[in-house]
C-alpha positions in Angstrom: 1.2 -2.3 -4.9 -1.1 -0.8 -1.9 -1.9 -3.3 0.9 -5.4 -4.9 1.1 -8.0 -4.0 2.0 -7.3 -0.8 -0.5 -9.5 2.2 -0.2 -13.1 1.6 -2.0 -12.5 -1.8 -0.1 -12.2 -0.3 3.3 -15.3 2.2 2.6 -17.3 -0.5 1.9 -16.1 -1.9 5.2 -16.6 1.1 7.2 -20.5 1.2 5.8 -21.0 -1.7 6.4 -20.0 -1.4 9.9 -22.0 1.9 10.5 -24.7 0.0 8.9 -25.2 -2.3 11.2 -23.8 -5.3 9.3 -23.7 -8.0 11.7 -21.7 -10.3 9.4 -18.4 -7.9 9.8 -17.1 -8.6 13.6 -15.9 -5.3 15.5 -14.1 -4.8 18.7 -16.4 -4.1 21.2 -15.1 -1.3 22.8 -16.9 1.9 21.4 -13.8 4.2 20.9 -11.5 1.5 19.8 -13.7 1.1 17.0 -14.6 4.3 16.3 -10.5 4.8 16.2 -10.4 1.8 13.4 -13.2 3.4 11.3 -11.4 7.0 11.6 -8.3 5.6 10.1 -10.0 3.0 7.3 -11.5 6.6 6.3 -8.3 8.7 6.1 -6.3 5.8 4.5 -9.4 5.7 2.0 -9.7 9.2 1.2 -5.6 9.6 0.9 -6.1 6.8 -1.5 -8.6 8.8 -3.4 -6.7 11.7 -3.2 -3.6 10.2 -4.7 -5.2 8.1 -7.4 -2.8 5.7 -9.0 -0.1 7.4 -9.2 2.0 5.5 -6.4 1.2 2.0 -8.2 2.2 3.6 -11.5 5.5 5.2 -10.3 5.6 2.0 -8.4 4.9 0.2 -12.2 7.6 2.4 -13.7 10.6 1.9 -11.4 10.0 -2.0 -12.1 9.9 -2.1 -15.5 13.2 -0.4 -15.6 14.5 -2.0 -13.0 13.7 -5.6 -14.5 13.8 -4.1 -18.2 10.4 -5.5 -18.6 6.5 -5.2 -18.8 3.4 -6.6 -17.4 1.1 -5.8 -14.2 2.4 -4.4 -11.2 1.5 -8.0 -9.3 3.7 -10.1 -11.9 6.2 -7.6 -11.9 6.4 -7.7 -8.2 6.9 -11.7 -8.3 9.8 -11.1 -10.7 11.3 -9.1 -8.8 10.9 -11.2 -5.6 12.5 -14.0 -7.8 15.1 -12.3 -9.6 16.2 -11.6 -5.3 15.5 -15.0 -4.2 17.4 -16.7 -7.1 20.5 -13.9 -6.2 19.8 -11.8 -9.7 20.0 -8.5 -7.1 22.8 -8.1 -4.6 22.1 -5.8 -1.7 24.4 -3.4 -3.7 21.9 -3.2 -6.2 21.3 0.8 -5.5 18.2 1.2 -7.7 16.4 -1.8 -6.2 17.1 -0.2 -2.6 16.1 2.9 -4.3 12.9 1.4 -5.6 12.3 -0.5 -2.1 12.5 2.3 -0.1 10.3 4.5 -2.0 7.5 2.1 -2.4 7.9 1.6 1.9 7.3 5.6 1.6 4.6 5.5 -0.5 3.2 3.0 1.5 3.2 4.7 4.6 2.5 8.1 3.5 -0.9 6.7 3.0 -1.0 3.9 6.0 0.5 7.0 8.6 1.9 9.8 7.0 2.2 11.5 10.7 5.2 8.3 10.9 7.4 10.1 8.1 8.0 13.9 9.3 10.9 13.8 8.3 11.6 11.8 5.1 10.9 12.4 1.2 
């Protein structure tokens, strides 16, 4: 599930902002903000770029994980409970599996430069 704001939310942000909008607060040091704007953009257009596809591999490892359906969100929670109420051991090789994939996905479009070396 990608972190919030997600992309079309963080383009409307960055209008906003280069629009004047006077209800977002920004740092007030010029390159500093220009920095934060850059990055919104580039994790917004990766976003863009990738479509759903990380949410619905993301989707799919779950529902095999939990042999189950429904939204990404409630499947998600499940799996938070099912490791809260002890359902998955930290043996449990495809929730690592799953775990560390979704971190990858995650960061590939956060700061891709952060995984030179990782698939």
């Amino acid at each position: 599930m990608r972190d919030r704001p997600d992309g079309p939310e963080l383009m409307d942000l960055v209008r906003r902002i280069e629009g004047g909008d006077t209800g977002v607060e920004v740092p007030g040091d010029a390159r500093y903000r220009d920095l934060m704007l850059a990055s919104a953009r580039a994790i917004a257009e990766r976003q863009r770029d990738l479509g759903d596809a990380p949410e619905q591999a993301e989707r799919d490892r779950l529902r095999e994980i939990l042999d189950g359906d429904g939204t990404l969100a409630d499947l998600n929670r499940d799996l938070a409970k099912a490791i809260r109420d002890g359902g998955f051991d930290a043996n449990n090789e495809a929730v690592r599996r799953h775990l560390w994939q979704t971190a990858l996905d995650r960061v590939r479009e956060s700061n891709p430069k952060a995984l030179k070396n990782q698939s």
